[in-house]
Every structure is written in C-alpha cells, then in structure tokens.
DRENSEZA-58412 format. One record per residue (C-alpha): x, y, z; residue in three letters. Coordinates in steps of 0.2 Angstrom, whole numbers, plus 5000, padded with zeros to 4 digits. Example, Ala and Ser with C-alpha at 12.3 -4.5 7.8 and 13.67 -1.06 7.14 Angstrom:
<torlos>
506249785039Ala
506849955036Ser
</torlos>
This chain:
<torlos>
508347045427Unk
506947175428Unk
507247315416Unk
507547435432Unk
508947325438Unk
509947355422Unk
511547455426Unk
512347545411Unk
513847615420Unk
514847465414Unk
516647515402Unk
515647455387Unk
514547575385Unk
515947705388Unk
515047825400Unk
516447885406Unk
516847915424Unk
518047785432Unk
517847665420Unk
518747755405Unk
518547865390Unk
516747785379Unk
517147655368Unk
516747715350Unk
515647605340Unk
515847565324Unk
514947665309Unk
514347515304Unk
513547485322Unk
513247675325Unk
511247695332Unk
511047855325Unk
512247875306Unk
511648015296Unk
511948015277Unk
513048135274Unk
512548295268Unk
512748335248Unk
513848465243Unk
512748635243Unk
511548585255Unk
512448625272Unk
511448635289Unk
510348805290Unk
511548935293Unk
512948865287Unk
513848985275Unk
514048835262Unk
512048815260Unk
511448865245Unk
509648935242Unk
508448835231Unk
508448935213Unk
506649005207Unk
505748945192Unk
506149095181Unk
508149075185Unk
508148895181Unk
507248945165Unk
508649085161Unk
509948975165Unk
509348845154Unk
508848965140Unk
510949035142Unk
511248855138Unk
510348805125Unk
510948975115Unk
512748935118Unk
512348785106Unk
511348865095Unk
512448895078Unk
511748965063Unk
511448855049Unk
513048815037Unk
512748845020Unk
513248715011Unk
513748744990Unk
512148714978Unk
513148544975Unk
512748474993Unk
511348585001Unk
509448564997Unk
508948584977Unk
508248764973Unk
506148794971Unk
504948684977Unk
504148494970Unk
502948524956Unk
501748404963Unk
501748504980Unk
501448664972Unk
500248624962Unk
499448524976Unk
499348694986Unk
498748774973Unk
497148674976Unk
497348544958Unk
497148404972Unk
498148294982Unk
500048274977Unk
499548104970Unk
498348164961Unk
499548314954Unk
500648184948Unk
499648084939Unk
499448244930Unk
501148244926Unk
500948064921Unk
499448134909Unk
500548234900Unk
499248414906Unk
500748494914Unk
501848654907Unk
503148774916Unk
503748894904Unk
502848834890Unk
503748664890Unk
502948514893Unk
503348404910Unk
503648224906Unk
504648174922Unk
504248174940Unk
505148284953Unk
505148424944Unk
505748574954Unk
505048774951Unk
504948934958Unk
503148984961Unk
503749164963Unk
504249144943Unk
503949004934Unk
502249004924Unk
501548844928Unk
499948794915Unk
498648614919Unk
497948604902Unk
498348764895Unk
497548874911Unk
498648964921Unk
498948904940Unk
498849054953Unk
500448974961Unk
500649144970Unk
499549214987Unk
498449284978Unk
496749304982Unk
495049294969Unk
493249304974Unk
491549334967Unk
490249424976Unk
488349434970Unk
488149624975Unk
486449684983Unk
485449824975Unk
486049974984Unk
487749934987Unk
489050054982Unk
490349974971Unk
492050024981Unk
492849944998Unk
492750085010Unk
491350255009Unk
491750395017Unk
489750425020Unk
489450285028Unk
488450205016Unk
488550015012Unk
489849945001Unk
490749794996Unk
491949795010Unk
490549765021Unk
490549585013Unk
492349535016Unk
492749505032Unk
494449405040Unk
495249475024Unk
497149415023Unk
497649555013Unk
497049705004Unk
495749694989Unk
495149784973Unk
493649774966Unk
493749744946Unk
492549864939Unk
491149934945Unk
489249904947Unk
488150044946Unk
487450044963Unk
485349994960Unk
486149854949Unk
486549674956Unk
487549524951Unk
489349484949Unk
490849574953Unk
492549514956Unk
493649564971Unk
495649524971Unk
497349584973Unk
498049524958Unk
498449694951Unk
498749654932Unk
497349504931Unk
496149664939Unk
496949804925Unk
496649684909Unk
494849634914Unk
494449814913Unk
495349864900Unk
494549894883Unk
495849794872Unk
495549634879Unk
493649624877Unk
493349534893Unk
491249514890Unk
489949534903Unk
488249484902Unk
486749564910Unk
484749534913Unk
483649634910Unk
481949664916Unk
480949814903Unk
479149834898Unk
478749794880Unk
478049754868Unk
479649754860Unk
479949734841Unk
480849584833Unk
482249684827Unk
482849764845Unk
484349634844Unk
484749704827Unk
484649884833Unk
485849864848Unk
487249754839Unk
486949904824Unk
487450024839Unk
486250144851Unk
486950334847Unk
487250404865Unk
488250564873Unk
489850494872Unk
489750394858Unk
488850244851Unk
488550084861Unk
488449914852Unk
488049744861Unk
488449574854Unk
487149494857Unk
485349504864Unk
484049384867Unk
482249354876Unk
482249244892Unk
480449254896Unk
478949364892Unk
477449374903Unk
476149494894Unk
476849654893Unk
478449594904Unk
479849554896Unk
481649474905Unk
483149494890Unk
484849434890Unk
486049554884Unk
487949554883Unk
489549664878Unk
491449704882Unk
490949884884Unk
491149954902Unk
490350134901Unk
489450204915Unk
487650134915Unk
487950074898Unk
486449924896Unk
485350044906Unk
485850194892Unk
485650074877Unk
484050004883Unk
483050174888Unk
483850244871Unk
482850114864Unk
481350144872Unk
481250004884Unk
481850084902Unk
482649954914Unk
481649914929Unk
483149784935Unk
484649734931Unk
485749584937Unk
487349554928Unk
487549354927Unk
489249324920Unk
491049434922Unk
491949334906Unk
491949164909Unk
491349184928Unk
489449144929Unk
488449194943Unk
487549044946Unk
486349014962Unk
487449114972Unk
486249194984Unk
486249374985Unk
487549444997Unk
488649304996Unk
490549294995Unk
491549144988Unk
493149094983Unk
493649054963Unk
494048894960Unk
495948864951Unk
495148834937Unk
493948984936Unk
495549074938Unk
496348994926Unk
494949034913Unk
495049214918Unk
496849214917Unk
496849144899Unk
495449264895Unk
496649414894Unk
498449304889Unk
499049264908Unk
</torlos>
C-alpha cells in the first residue's frame, strides 16, 4: 500500500469521531514521554520555578555553612594538650646553627646549655622568649632580633634619619623588618664599621664605658714618627676633657714620609684617635675603623650592609656578659 493510501481514522489510533474516545497508549510505548521535571525547576512561568543562584550567593551560603561548624579549639589540661615551648633542635635550627640534624648532633656533642645547665637528651623543650640558650658558651639570639654590620662611606652622617637631607645610615637599610639603632657613632669623614640593631641592651653595653668593648682604627698621618709614639699614647694624650690612652698602637706600612698605623682602645670620645694623634703631632688624613670588639671589617666593600652571623653575635654577646 502506498503511503497515500494509509488511512488512520481506524479506533486504534483513537481519533476520535465515530469510532470512540483514543486508546491511550502505554507510558512505556508513549512517542513522545518527557522526564519528569525536578522539583524547583518548573516550566517558565510557573510559580514553583526557582531562579538559578549567582556565584557571590553560593559562596555566602557556603561560607554560612562552614562557620556553623567551625568551633573554637578545646583546651585540653597540660596533661593531654601539646607540651609548652618549642624543640631545642628546631629553635636552634632557626636560629641559623644549621639543619635540625645537624642541631642535634650538637646536643649529642655535649656544646649545648639553656639556663646554664648542660643538655644531654634529645627533645628538649624551651621558651625562646626566656630561656638563655648558649652552643659552646655564646649566646643564641633565639629572639627576632636583627644585627648587621655596615662599612660606612666618608661623608655619611652617623644617625638613621637627618632632618637636612643629608646622607645617612638609613639610606643603607632598605626592606627593614623593624626599626634599628645604630650603636655608636662614626664621626662623619671617618669610614668603617658600625653596627646597626634593635637589640636595646646588646646596643647600651657596647657603648658603655664599663664593659670595654674595643675598637680598632687605621690610621693614615705623615711622619716621620718617633719609636716611642706607641709609648706615648698607651702613657695617655693630655686633651680638653681629659686624657686619652690607647692600648695598643703599631705601624702597618710606611712608604717614605707616609705612614698607615693601627691603633685601638675602648674609649668612645668624640674624634678621640683623630684628637690623640694631632695632639701628637701627626694629624690624620684618613681614618677607617676595622673592628667593633670582636666584629672585623674584612673585605666588606664600602657601602655594604650584611647580616652577623649567630656566632658573631654570640661573640658580641659574650663580650659584654649576655
């Protein structure tokens, strides 16, 4: 039968008419079954249709939920919670003695002491805060403190900030975690060492008189010079406010009438070396100061800021009984 032959008024396909109401098909068999709608997402227009939620909701909503389960922390008795202070290995490892391994074969070694008592076992716990912690009798800066050394320029004045404009120190230190002092001072046409920190009490006993914290200096004069200068300036150099003595002077290198001296003391007068010297008859045409106590200057290049070692600040701490 051609397809225009077909009839299709016949009571199975339920057209209606004379033949009868439609036969319903089964769901099963039904040519067009939709799946059926989930429960919010009713046709358009339908009051049960819900609108799709924007990013910044969801996040909210999910933010709400997460809160309601977040519960501060039970504090558990000392019995049960974590042990107070931190591993002696890991602090010391922070404080730059090496890698915790290597801390705690300095344990093992016997070169460890917190609170003047030696540490024979391994986990030892402490308070960095207030426990002194000593690797072979030198102090550990446990603490966030900070200690540099900077070879200071000719013409550089000796504070952190000037109010002229003029260059100074805190021209040097940039990226600075926290505020620092300069210990001491440096006259400004002089060069070398000076320390910068913010270890208040470390800074106020390297200054001060009754420790004796030497610094050495270098000294370029015009001779010729007699043999007993040394003798004269550890004897004492009668000045204004007093006399002036160093402990000890010696001749680096002399080139005909040019002389470079080394001379050193724990005094910290106002152009004292420069003083002493033209007192003596030999004015200073430049002056470097090459060690701050135990802190040598090195080949530091002029300009330069670094960081002490631990054990440079150890040494300086043990200089002045910290």
């Amino acid at each position: 039968m051609r397809p225009e032959e077909r009839r299709y008024d016949r009571p199975e396909f339920g057209s209606g008419g004379s033949y009868g109401a439609r036969k319903a098909l089964p769901q099963s068999q039904s040519p067009r079954t939709k799946p059926p709608r989930k429960e919010g997402q009713g046709a358009p227009g339908d009051p049960r249709r819900q609108p799709q939620r924007s990013r910044e909701l969801q996040a909210k909503i999910e933010d709400a939920v997460l809160a309601r389960h977040d519960k501060p922390a039970v504090k558990l008795p000392k019995t049960f919670g974590e042990p107070e202070g931190e591993r002696l290995q890991k602090v010391l490892a922070r404080a730059g003695m090496g890698s915790r391994r290597a801390c705690e074969e300095l344990v093992d070694q016997g070169r460890v002491q917190v609170n003047g008592k030696l540490v024979t076992e391994q986990g030892k716990r402490v308070d960095p805060e207030k426990d002194e912690i000593k690797v072979d009798g030198l102090t550990v800066a446990t603490q966030s403190y900070l200690f540099f050394a900077l070879n200071k320029p000719a013409g550089v004045v000796s504070t952190m900030e000037d109010p002229d404009g003029r260059q100074c120190l805190g021209d040097y230190v940039t990226n600075r975690e926290t505020r620092l002092f300069h210990v001491g001072r440096l006259d400004t046409e002089t060069e070398g060492i000076i320390l910068l920190t913010n270890h208040g009490e470390l800074a106020h006993r390297l200054t001060h008189p009754r420790y004796g914290v030497t610094k050495t200096y270098m000294a370029a004069i015009t001779g010729p010079i007699p043999r007993d200068l040394g003798k004269t300036l550890a004897a004492g150099i009668e000045l204004e406010d007093g006399f002036a003595r160093a402990d000890s002077f010696k001749v680096l290198q002399n080139v005909g009438k040019n002389y470079l001296v080394e001379v050193t003391l724990h005094e910290g007068r106002k152009h004292i070396v420069r003083r002493m010297l033209a007192e003596a008859g030999f004015p200073v045409e430049k002056l470097v100061r090459t060690h701050f106590g135990p802190i040598a200057l090195g080949d530091q290049k002029s300009g330069w800021l670094r960081r002490l070692t631990n054990p440079e600040v150890g040494q300086l701490m043990n200089e002045v009984g910290l």
